[in-house]
C-alpha positions as CSV (number, residue, x, y, z in Angstrom):
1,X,127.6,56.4,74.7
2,X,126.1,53.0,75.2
3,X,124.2,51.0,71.9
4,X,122.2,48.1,73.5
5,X,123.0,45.8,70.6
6,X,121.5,42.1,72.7
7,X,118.4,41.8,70.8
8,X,119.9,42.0,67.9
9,X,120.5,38.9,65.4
10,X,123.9,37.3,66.8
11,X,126.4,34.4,66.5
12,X,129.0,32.8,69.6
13,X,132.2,34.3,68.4
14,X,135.0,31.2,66.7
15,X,137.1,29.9,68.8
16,X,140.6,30.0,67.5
17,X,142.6,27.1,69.4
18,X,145.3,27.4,66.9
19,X,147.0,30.6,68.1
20,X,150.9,30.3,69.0
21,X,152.1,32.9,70.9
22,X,155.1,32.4,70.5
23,X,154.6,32.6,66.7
24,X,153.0,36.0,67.1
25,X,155.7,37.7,69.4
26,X,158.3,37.0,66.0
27,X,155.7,38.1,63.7
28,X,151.7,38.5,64.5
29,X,150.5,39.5,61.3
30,X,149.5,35.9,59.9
31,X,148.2,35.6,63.0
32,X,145.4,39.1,62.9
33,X,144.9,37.8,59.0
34,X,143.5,34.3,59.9
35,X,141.8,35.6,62.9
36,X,139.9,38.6,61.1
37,X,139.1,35.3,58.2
38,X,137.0,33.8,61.4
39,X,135.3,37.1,62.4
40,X,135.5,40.5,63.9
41,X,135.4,38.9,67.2
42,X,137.6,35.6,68.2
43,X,137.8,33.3,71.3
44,X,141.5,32.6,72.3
45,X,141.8,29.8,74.5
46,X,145.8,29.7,74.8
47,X,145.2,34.0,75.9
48,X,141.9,33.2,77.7
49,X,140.4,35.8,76.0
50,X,138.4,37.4,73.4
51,X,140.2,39.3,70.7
52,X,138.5,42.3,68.4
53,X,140.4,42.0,65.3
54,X,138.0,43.9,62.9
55,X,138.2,48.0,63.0
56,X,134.6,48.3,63.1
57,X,134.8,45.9,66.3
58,X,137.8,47.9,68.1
59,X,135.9,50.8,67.5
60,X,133.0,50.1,68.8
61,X,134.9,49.5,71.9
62,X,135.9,52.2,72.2
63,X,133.2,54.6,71.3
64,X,131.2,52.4,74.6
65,X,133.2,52.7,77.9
66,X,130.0,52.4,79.3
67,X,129.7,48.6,78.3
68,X,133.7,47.8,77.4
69,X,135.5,49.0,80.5
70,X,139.0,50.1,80.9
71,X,138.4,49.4,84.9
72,X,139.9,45.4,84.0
73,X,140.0,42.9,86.3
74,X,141.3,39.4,86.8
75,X,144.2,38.6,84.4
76,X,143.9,41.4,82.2
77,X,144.5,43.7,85.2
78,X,148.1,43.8,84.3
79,X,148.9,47.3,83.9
80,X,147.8,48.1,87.4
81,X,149.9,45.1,88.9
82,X,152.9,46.1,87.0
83,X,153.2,49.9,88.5
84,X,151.4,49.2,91.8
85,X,148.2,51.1,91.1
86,X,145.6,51.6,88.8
87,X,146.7,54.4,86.3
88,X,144.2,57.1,84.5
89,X,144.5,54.8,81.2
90,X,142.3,51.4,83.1
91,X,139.8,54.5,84.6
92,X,136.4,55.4,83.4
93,X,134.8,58.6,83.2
94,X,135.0,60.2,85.3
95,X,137.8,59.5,87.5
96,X,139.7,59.0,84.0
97,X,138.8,62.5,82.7
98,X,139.4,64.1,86.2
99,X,143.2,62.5,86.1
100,X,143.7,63.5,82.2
101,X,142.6,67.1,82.5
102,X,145.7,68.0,84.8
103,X,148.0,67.3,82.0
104,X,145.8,68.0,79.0
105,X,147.0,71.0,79.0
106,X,150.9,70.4,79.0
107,X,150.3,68.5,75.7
108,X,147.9,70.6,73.4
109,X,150.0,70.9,70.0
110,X,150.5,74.9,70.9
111,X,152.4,74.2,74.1
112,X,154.2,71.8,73.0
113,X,155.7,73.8,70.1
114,X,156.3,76.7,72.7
115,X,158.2,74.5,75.7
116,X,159.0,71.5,74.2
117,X,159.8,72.0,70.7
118,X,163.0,73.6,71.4
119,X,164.1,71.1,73.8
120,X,162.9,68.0,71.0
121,X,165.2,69.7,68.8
122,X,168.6,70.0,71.2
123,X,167.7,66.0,72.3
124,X,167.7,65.1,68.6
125,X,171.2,67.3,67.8
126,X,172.7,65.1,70.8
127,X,171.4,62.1,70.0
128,X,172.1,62.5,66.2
129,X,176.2,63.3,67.6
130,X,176.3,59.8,69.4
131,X,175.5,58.3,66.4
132,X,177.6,59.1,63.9
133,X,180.3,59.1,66.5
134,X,179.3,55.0,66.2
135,X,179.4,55.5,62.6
136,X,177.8,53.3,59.4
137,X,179.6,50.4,60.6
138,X,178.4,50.0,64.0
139,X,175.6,52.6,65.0
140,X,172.1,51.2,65.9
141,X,169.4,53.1,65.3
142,X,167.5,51.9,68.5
143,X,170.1,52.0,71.2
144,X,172.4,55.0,70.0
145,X,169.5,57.4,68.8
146,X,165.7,56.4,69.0
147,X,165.8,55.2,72.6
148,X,168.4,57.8,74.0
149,X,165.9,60.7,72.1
150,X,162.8,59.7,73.8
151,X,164.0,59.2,76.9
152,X,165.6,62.6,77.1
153,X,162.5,64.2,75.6
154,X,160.3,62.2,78.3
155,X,162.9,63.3,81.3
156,X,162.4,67.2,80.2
157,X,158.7,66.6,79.9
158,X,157.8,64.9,83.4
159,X,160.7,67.0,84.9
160,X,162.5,63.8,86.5
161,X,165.7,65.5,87.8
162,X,168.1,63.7,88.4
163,X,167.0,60.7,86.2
164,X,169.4,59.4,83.4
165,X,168.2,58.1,79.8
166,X,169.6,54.8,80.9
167,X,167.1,54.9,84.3
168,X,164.1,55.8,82.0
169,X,165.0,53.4,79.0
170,X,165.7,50.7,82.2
171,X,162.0,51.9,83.9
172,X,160.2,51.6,80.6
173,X,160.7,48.1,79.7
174,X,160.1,46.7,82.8
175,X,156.6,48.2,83.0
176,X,155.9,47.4,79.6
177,X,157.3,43.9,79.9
178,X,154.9,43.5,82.8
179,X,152.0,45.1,80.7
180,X,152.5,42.2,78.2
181,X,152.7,39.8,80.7
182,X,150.2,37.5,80.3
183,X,152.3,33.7,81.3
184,X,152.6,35.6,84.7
185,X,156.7,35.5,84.2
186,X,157.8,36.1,87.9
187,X,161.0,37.5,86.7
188,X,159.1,40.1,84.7
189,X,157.1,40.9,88.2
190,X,160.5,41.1,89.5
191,X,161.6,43.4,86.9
192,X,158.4,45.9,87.6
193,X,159.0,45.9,91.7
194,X,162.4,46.9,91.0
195,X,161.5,50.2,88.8
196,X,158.1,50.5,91.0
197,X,161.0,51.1,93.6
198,X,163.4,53.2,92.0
199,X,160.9,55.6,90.7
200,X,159.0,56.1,94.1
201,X,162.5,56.9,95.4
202,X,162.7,59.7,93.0
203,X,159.3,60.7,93.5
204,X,159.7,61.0,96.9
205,X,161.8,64.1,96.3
206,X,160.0,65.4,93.5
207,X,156.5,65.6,95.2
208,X,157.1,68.2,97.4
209,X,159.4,70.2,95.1
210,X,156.8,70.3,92.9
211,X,154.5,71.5,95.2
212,X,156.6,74.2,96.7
213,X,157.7,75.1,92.9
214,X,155.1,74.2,90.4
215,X,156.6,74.4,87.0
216,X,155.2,73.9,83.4
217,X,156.2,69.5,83.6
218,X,153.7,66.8,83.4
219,X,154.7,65.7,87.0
220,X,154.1,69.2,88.4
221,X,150.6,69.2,86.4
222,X,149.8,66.2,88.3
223,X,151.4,66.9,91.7
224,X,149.0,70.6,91.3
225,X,146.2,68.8,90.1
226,X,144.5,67.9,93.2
227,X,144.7,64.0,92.6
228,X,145.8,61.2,95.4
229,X,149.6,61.0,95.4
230,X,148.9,57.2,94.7
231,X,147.0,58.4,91.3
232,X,149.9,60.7,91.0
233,X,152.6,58.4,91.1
234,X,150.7,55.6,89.1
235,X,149.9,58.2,85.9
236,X,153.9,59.3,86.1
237,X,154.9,55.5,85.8
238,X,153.0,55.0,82.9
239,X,153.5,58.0,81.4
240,X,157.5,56.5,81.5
241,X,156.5,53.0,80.3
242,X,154.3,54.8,76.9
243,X,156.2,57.7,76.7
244,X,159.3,56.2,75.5
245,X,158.6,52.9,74.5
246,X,156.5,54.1,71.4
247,X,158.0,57.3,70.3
248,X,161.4,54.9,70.8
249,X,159.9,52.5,67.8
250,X,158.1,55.0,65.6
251,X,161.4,56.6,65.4
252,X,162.8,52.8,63.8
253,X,160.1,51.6,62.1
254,X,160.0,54.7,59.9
255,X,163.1,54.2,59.2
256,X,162.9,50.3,58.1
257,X,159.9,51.1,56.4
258,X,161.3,53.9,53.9
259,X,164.4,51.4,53.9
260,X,162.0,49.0,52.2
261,X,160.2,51.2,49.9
262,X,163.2,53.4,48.6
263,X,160.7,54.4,45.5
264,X,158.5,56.1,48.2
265,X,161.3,57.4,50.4
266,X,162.8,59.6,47.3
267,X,159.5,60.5,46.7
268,X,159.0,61.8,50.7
269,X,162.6,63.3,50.9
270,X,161.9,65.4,47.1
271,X,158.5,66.8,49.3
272,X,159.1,67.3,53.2
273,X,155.0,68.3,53.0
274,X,154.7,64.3,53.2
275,X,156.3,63.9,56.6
276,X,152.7,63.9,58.5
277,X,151.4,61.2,56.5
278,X,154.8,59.5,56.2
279,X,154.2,59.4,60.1
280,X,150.4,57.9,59.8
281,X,151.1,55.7,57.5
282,X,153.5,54.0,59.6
283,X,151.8,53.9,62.6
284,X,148.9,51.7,61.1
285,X,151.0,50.0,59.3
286,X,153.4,49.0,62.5
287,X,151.7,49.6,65.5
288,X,154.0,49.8,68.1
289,X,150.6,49.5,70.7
290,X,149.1,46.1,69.0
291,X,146.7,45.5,72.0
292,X,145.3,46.4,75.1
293,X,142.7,45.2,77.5
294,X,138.7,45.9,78.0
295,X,136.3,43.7,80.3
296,X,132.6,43.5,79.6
297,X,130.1,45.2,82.0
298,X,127.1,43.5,80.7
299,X,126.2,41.0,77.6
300,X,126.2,42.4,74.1
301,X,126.8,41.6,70.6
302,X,129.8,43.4,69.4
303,X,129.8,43.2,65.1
304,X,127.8,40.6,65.4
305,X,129.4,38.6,67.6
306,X,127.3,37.7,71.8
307,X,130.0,38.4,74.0
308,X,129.2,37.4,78.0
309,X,129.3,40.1,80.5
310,X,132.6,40.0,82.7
311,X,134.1,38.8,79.3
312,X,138.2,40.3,78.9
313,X,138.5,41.1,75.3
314,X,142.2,42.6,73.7
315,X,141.0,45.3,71.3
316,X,143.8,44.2,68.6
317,X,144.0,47.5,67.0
318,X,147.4,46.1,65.3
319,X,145.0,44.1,63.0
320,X,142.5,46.3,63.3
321,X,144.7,49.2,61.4
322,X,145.5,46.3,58.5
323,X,141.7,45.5,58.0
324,X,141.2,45.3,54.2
325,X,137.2,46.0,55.2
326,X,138.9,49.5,55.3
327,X,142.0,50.3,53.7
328,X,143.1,48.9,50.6
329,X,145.9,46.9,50.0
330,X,145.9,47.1,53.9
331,X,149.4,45.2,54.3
332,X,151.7,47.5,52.2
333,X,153.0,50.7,53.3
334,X,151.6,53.6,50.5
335,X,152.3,57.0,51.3
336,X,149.8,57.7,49.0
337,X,147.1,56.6,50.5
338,X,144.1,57.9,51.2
339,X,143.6,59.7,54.5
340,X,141.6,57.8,56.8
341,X,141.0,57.8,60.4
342,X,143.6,54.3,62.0
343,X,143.5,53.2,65.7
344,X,147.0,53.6,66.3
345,X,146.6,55.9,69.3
346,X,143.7,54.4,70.0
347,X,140.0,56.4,70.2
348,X,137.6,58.1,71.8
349,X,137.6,58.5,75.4
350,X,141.2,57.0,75.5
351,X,143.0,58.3,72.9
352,X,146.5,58.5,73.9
353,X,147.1,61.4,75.2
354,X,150.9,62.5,74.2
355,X,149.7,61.4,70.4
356,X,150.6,65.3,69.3
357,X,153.9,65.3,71.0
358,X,155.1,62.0,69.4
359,X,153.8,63.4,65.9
360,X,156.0,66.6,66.5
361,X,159.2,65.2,68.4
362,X,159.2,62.7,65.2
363,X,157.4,63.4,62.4
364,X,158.6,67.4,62.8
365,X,161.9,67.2,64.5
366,X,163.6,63.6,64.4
367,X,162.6,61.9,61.1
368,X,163.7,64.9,59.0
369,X,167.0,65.8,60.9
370,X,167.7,61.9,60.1
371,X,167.2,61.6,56.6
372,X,168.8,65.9,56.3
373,X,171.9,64.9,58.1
374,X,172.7,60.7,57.2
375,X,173.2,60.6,53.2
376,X,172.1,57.5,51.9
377,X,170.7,56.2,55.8
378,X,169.6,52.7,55.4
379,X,169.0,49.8,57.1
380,X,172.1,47.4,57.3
381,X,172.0,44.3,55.5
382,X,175.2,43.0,56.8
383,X,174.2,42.9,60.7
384,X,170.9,41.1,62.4
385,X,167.7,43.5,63.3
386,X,165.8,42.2,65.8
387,X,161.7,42.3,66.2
388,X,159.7,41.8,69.4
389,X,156.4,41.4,70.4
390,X,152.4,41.7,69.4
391,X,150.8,43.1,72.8
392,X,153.1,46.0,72.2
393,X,155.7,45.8,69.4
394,X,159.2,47.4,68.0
395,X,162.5,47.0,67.0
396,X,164.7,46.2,69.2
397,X,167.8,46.4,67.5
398,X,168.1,48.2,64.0
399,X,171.4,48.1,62.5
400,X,171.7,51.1,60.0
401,X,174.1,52.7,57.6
402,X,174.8,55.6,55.8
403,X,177.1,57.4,53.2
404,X,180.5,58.6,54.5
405,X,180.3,62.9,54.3
């Protein structure tokens, strides 16, 4: 839907020439709160771009693909650069819809609790063995559990034979390194050839088999869905750079959230009922997607803000989900909060399309096995955690403890 907004009363958006981006891949949230303090909609000269900061902008966005297209070009094109084609997630409708609908069906909440749920549960059980085997002195939430989990749910989920947790944890970061890459880091292009590479390799096998042997995997779904192979082999790429990289950090920022608010994690463990929200509430309140590109296909005013057409604007949806114009007390975590919509998976047209199978593999299956199994599991005060990032942002490495059985 498409709301000509141009004869309406607007202002040029701020310019914000302040910005450190270095500064905001530690820690961007002083960052979104002086930006939103200038308006919904701020120019970035040091990101050469416009960024929505305000929820009512970022949804706006996304409730007009007609005018905000995912179709980017120029610097913000990115995504497509880093797996060698355009993907369904920078399509319009209808070529988006048309590339979505062959795996829609894969990840409706009812077939994922009939194929995948059992296999969520048996990745969680192995991954939940290899770290205690670390044990509370030495385990790391990120690299012995969260990462290894997703990775193993992702491999069972695309049906990628004969690829290791280690090749999709290795494939994931690249892309999403070259995602983020806006100072056009040569190594990080590097990085993405290399897993471009690897993966086609595997594909090359997998194609056919699939079509010989259709099965009930995302990459069969897509192999059977009468798509270009090029479409098909873009959409399984990204499905491996999203499809671990944020169920990987919703799985430790859960944890270092209800490590920081024990009051509320007593409160969660005395009434399993509060895992859903316990889920929600973390997402907006650390969103591991913190921004993605749109480009302009005509001038409007966005929250009253004239943007040019052609203009790239990041919908910042990580300060969009801390906008005090909407949720109070927007920068603490409160399980009791509320329920309102956030922008976490994004909306509209584009919301992320594995959104129920994170919410089961963690908020069902890996959160509680955690917190059943680990007495006392904790963040570790006596070893460094590590945070990285603002375009897309986690832990990278979570030290965590627990009391002996």
């Amino acid at each position: 839907m498409s709301v000509d907004q141009t004869s309406m009363p607007a202002r040029p958006a701020a310019t914000a020439d302040w910005v450190d981006v270095a500064a905001m891949l530690r820690d961007p949230y002083d960052t979104y709160r002086r930006l939103r303090e200038l308006g919904p909609v701020v120019w970035v000269p040091a990101l050469n771009r416009y960024l929505a900061v305000s929820f009512a902008a970022c949804s706006a966005i996304e409730a007009d693909q007609e005018t905000f297209s995912a179709s980017v070009r120029g610097s913000s094109a990115l995504m497509a650069r880093a797996l060698g084609a355009q993907p369904m997630l920078r399509k319009d409708d209808p070529e988006h819809a048309s590339e979505r609908t062959a795996v829609n069906s894969c990840l409706r909440p009812r077939s994922i609790k009939t194929n995948w749920l059992p296999l969520f549960e048996r990745n969680a059980e192995t991954c939940l063995a290899g770290l205690v085997e670390r044990g509370p002195d030495d385990a790391d939430l990120n690299r012995d559990f969260a990462a290894p989990f997703a990775a193993r749910n992702l491999i069972d989920m695309l049906g990628l034979r004969g690829a290791s947790p280690a090749d999709l944890t290795r494939w994931s970061h690249a892309f999403i390194a070259g995602f983020a890459n806006l100072n056009d880091d040569p190594e990080l292009w590097a990085r993405c050839a290399a897993a471009r590479s690897e993966v086609d390799v595997l594909l090359d096998e997998l194609i056919p088999h699939y079509r010989r042997t259709p099965d009930g995997s995302m990459t069969s779904a897509l192999v059977n869905g009468d798509q270009p192979e090029e479409s098909v082999r873009a959409n399984v790429k990204l499905t491996i750079s999203g499809g671990l990289n944020e169920p990987q950090h919703m799985v430790t920022n859960l944890v270092w959230a209800l490590s920081r608010h024990q009051r509320q994690r007593d409160h969660l463990l005395a009434n399993p009922s509060l895992w859903s929200a316990t889920f929600d509430e973390a997402v907006r309140w650390l969103s591991p997607i913190g921004m993605y590109p749109r480009q302009t296909t005509r001038e409007v005013v966005l929250d009253g803000v004239r943007l040019p057409a052609g203009a790239e604007v990041g919908v910042v949806v990580g300060a969009a989900n801390r906008d005090p114009a909407v949720f109070d007390r927007a920068d603490e975590f409160d399980l009791s909060r509320p329920k309102k919509p956030h922008l976490g998976f994004g909306a509209g047209t584009h919301l992320c399309a594995g959104h129920w199978a994170a919410r089961i593999s963690i908020g069902e299956v890996a959160g509680p096995l955690l917190y059943r199994r680990l007495r006392g599991l904790g963040t570790d005060p006596r070893r460094t955690e590590q945070w990285q990032g603002w375009v897309f942002r986690g832990l990278t490495t979570l030290p965590v403890t627990w009391l002996p059985a």
